[in-house]
KOLSEFI-712815 format. One record per atom (N, C-alpha, C): residue in three letters; residue number from 1; x, y, z. Coordinates in Angstrom, 3 decimals, decimal comma. Example, Ala and Ser with C-alpha at 12.3 -4.5 7.8 and 13.67 -1.06 7.14 Angstrom:
<vokes>
VOKE  residu  num        xx        yy        zz
VOKE     Ala    1    13,190    -5,690     7,800
VOKE     Ala    1    12,300    -4,500     7,800
VOKE     Ala    1    13,200    -3,300     7,800
VOKE     Ser    2    12,850    -2,250     7,080
VOKE     Ser    2    13,670    -1,060     7,140
VOKE     Ser    2    12,900     0,030     7,870
</vokes>
This chain:
<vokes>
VOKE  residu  num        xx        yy        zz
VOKE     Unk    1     8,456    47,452    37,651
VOKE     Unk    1     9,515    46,746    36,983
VOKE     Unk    1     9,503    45,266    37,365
VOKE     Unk    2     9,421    45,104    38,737
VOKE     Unk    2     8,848    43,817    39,107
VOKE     Unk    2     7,967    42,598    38,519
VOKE     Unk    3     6,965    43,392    38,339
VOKE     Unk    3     5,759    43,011    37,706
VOKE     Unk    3     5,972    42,704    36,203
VOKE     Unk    4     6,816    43,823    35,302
VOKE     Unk    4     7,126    43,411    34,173
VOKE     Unk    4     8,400    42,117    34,191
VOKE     Unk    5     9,099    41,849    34,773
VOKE     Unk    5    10,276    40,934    34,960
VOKE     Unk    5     9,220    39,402    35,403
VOKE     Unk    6     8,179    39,632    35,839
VOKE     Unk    6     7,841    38,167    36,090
VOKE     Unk    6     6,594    37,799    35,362
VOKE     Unk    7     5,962    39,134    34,209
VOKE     Unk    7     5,269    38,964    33,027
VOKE     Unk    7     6,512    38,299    31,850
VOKE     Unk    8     7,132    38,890    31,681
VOKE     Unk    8     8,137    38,203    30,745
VOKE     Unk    8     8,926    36,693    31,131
VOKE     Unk    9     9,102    36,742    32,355
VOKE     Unk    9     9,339    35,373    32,740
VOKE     Unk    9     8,481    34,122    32,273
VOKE     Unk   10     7,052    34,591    32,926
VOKE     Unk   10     5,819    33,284    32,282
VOKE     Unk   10     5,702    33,610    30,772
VOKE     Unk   11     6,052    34,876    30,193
VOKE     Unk   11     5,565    34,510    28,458
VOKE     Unk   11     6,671    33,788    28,118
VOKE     Unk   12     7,721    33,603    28,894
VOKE     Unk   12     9,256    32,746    28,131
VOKE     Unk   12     8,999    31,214    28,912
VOKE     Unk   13     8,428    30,992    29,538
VOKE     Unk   13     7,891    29,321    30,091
VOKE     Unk   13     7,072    29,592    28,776
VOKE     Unk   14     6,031    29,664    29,267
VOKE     Unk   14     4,683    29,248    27,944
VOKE     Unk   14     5,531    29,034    26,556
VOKE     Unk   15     6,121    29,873    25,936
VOKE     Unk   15     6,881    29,455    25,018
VOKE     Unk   15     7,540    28,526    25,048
VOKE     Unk   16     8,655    28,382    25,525
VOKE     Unk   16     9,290    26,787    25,935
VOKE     Unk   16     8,505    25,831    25,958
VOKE     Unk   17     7,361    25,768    26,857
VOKE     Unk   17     6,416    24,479    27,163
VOKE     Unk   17     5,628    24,106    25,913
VOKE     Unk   18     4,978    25,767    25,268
VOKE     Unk   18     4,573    25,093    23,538
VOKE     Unk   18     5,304    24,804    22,961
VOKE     Unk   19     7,072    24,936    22,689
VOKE     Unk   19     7,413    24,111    21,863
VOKE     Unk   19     7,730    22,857    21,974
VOKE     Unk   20     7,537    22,129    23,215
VOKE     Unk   20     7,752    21,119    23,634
VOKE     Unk   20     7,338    19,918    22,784
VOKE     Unk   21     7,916    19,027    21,826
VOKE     Unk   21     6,806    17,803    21,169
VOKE     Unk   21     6,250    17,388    22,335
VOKE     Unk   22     5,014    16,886    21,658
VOKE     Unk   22     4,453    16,533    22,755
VOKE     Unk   22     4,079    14,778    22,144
VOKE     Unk   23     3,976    14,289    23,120
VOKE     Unk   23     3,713    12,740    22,920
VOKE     Unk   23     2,115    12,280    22,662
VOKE     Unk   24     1,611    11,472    21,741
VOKE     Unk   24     0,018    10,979    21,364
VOKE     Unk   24    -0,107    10,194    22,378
VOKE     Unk   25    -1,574    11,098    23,013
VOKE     Unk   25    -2,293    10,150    23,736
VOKE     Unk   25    -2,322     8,316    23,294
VOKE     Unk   26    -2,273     8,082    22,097
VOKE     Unk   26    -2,454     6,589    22,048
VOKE     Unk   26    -1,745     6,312    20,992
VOKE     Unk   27    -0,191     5,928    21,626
VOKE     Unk   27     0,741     5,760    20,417
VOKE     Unk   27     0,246     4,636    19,498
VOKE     Unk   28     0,706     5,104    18,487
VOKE     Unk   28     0,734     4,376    17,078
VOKE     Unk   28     0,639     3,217    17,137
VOKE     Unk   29     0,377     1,635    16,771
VOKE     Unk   29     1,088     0,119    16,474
VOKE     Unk   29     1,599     0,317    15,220
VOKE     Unk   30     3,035     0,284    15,122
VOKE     Unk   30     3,912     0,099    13,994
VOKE     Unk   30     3,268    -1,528    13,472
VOKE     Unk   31     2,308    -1,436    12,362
VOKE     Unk   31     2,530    -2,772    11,439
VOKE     Unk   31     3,350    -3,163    10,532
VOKE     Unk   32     3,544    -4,494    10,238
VOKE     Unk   32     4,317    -4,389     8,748
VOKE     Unk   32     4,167    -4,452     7,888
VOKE     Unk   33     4,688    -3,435     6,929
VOKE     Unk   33     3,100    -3,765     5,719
VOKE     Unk   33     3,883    -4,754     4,927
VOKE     Unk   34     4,574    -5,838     5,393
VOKE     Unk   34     5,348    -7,083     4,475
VOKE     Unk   34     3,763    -8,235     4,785
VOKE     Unk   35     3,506    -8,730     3,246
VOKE     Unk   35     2,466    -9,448     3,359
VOKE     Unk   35     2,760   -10,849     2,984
VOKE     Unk   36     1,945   -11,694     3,434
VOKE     Unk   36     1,811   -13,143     2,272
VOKE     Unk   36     0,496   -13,350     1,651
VOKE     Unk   37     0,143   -13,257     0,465
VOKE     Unk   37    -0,988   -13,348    -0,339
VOKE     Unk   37    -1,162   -14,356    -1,496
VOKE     Unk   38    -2,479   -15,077    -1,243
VOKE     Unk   38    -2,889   -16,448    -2,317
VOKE     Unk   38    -3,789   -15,503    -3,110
VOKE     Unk   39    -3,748   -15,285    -4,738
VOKE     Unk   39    -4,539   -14,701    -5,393
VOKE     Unk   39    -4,585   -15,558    -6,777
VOKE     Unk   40    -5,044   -14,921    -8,284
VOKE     Unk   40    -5,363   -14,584    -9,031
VOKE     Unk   40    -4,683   -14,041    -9,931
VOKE     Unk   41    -3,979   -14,164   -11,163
VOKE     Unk   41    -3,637   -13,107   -11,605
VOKE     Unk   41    -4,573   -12,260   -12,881
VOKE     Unk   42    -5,170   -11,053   -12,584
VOKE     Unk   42    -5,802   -11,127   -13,681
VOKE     Unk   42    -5,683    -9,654   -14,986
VOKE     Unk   43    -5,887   -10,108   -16,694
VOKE     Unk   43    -5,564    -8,870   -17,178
VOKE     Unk   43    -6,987    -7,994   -17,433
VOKE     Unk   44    -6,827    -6,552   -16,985
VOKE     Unk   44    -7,680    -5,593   -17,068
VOKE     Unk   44    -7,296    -4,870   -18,300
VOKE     Unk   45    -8,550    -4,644   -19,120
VOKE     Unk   45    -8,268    -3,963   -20,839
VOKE     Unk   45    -8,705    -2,330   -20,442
VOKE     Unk   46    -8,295    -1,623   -19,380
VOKE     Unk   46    -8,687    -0,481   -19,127
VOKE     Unk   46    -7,174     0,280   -18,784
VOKE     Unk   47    -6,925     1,711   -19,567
VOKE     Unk   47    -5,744     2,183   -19,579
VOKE     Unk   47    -4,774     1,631   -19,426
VOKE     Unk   48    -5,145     1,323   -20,879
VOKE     Unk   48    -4,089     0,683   -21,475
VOKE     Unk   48    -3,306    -0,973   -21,762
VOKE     Unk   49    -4,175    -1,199   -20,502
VOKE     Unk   49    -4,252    -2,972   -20,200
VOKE     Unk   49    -2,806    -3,007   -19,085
VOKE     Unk   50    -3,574    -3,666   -18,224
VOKE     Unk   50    -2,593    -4,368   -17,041
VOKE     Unk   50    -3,021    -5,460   -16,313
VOKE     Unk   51    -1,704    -5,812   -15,451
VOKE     Unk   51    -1,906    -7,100   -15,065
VOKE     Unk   51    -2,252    -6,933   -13,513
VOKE     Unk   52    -3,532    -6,958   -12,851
VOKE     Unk   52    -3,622    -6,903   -11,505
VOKE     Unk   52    -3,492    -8,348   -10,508
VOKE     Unk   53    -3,663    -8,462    -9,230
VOKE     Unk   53    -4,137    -9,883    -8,803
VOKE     Unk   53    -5,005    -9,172    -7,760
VOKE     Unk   54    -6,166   -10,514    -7,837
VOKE     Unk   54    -7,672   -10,099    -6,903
VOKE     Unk   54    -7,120   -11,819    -6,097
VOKE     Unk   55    -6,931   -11,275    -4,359
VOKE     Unk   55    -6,625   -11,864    -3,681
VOKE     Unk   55    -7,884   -13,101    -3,707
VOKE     Unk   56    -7,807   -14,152    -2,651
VOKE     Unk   56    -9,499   -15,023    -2,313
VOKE     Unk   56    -9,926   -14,135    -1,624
VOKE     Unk   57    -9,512   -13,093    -1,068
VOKE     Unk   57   -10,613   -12,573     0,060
VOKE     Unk   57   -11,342   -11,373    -1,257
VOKE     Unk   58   -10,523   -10,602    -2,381
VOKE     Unk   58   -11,599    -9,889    -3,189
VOKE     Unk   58   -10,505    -8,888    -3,242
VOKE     Unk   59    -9,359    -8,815    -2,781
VOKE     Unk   59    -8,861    -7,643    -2,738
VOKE     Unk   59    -8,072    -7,361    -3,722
VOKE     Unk   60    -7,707    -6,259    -4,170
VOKE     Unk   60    -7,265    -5,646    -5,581
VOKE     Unk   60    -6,072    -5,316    -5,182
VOKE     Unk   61    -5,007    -6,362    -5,694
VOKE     Unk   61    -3,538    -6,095    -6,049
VOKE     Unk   61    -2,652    -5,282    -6,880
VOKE     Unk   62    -2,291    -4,302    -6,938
VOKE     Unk   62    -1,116    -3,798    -8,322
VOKE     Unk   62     0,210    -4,004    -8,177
VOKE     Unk   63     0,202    -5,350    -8,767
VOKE     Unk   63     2,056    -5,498    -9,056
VOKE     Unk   63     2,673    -4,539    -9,671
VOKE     Unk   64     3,425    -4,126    -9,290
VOKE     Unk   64     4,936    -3,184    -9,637
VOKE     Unk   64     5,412    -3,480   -10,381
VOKE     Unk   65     6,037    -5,019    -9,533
VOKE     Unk   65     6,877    -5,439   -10,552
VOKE     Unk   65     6,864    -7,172   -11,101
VOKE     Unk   66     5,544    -7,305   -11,051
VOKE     Unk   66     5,295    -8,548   -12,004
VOKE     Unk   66     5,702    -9,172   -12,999
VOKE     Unk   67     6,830   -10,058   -12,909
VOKE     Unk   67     7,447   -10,583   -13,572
VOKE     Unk   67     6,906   -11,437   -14,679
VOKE     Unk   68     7,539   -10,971   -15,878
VOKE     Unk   68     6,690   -12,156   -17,510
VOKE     Unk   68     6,246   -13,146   -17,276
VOKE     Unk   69     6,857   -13,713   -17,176
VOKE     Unk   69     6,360   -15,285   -16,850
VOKE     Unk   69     4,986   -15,582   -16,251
VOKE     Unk   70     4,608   -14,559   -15,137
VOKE     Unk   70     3,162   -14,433   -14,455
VOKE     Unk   70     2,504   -13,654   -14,785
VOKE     Unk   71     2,609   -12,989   -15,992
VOKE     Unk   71     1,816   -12,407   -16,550
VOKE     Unk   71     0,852   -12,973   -17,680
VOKE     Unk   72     0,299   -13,898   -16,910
VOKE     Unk   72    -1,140   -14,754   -17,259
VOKE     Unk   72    -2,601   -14,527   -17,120
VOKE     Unk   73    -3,240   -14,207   -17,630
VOKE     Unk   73    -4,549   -13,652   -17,065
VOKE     Unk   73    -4,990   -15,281   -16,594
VOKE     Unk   74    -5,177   -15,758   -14,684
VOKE     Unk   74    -6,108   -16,871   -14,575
VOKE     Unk   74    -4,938   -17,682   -13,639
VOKE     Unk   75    -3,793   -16,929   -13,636
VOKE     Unk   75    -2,820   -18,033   -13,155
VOKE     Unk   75    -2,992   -17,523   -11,519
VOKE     Unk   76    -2,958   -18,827   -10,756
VOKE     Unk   76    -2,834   -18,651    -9,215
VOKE     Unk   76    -1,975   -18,530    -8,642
VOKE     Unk   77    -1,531   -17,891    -7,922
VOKE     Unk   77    -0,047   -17,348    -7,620
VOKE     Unk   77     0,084   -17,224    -6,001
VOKE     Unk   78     0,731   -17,805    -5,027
VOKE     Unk   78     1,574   -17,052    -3,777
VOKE     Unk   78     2,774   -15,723    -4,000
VOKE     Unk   79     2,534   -14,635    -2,902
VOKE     Unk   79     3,460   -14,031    -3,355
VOKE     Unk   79     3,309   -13,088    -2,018
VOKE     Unk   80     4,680   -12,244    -1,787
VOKE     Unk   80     5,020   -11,643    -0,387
VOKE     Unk   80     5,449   -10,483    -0,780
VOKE     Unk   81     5,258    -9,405    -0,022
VOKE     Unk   81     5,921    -7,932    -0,764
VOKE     Unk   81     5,554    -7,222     0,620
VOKE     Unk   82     5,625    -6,102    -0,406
VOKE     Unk   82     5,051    -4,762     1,097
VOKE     Unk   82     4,328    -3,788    -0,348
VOKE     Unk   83     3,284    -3,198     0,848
VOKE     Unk   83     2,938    -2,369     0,024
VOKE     Unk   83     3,212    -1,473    -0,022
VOKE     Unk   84     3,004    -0,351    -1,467
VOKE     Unk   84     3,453     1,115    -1,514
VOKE     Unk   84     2,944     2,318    -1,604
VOKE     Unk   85     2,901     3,182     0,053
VOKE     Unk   85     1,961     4,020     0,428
VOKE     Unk   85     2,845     5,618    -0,343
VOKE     Unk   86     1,728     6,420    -0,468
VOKE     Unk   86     1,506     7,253    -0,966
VOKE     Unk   86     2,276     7,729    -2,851
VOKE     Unk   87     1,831     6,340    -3,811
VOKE     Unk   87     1,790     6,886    -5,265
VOKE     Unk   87     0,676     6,884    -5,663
VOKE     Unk   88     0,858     7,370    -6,621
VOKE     Unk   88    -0,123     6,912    -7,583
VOKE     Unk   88    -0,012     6,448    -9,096
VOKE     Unk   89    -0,937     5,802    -9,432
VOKE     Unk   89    -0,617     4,995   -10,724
VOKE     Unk   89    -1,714     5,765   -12,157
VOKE     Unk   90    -1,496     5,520   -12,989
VOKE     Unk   90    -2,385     5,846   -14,125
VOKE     Unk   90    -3,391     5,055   -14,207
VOKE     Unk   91    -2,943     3,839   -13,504
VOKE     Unk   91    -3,956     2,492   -13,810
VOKE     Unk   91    -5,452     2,977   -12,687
VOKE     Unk   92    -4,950     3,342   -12,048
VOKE     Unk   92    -6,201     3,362   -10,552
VOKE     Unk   92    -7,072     2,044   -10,227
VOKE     Unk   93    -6,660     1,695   -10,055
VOKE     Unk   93    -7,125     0,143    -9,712
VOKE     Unk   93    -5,732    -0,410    -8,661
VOKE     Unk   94    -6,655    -0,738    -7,632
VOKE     Unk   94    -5,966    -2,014    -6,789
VOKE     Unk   94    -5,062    -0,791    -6,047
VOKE     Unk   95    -4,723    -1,467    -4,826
VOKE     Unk   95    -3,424    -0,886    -4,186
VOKE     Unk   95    -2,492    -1,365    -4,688
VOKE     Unk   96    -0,822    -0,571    -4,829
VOKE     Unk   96     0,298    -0,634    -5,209
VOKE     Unk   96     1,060    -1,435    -4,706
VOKE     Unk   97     1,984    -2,388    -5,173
VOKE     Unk   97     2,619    -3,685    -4,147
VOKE     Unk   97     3,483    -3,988    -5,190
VOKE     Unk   98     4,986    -4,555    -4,661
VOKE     Unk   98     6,212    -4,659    -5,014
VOKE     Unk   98     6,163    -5,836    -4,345
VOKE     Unk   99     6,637    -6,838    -5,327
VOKE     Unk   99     6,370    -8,357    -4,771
VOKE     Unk   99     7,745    -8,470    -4,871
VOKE     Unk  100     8,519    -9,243    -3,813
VOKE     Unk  100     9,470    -9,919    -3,067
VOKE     Unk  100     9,714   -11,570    -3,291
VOKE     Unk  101     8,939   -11,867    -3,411
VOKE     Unk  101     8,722   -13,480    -4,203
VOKE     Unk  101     7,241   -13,908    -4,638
VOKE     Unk  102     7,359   -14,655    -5,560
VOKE     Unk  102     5,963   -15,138    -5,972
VOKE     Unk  102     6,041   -16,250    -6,566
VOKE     Unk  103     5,158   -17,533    -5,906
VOKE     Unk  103     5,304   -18,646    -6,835
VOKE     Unk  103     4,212   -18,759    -6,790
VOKE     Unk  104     4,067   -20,075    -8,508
VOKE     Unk  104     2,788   -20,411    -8,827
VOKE     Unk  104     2,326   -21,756    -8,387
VOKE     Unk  105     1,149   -21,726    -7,670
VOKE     Unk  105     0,165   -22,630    -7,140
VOKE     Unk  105    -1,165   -22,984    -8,169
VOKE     Unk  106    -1,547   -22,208    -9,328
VOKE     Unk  106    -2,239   -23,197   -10,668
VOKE     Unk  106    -1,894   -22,643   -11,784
VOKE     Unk  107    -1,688   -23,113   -12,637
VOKE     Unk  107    -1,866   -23,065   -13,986
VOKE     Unk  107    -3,030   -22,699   -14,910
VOKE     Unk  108    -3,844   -22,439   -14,200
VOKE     Unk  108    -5,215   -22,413   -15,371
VOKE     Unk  108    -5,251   -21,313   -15,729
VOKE     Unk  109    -3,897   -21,013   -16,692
VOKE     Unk  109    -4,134   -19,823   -17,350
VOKE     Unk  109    -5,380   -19,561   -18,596
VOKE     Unk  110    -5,829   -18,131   -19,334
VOKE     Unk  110    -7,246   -18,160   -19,898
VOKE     Unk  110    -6,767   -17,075   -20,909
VOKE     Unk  111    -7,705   -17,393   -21,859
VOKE     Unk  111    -7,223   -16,254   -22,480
VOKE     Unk  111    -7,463   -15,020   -22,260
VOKE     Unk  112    -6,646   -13,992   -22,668
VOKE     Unk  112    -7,487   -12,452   -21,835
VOKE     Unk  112    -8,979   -12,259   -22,185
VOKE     Unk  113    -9,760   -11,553   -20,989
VOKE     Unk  113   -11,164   -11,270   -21,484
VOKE     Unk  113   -11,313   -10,312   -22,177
VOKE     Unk  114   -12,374   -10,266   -23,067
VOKE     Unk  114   -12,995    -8,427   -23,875
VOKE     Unk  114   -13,177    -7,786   -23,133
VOKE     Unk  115   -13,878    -8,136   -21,767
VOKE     Unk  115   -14,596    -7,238   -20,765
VOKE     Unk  115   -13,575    -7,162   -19,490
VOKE     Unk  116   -13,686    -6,093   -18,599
VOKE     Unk  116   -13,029    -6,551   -17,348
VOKE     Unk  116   -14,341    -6,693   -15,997
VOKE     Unk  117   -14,578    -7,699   -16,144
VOKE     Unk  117   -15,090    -8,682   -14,978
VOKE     Unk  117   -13,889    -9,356   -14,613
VOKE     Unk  118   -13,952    -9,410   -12,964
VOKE     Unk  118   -13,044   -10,521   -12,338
VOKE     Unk  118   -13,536   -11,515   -12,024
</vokes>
């Protein structure tokens, strides 16, 4: 009886101790995904046609919520947002981003292309 009283004792630790959360060897760095980005704005004639921006470094923007006015294929734009992890779009192109402000730095708007080259 002994023996069973201090078998049931350690299977009720072990239990306790597995449910314990347990902490990651190498916690996380919380980043922010709030950005500032100099791009491009440009229109793509693929499902359906949209307006992306391809940063200077090459990187593929999807405004959310891109306001008329910048919806220029050619216009250069500053603009700050965060991006938006786990949707998805119909467009498939570019990561998803909800811009927070955006002003324009050129004018050389173009007319839309036939092709989508950036």
């Amino acid at each position: 009886m002994n023996t069973r009283l201090r078998l049931l004792a350690l299977c009720l630790l072990l239990i306790a101790l597995g449910c314990k959360q347990q902490q990651p060897m190498h916690p996380k760095t919380t980043q922010s995904k709030h950005a500032i980005y100099q791009g491009t704005v440009r229109y793509l004639q693929f499902e359906g046609g949209f307006y992306g921006i391809v940063t200077h470094k090459g990187q593929a923007i999807l405004p959310m919520n891109l306001q008329k006015q910048y919806q220029q294929d050619g216009l250069g734009v500053e603009f700050s947002g965060e991006f938006k992890e786990g949707i998805s779009t119909i467009q498939q192109w570019g990561k998803p981003f909800v811009i927070e402000s955006i002003r324009l730095i050129s004018s050389s708007a173009k007319p839309p292309r036939k092709d989508n080259s950036l």
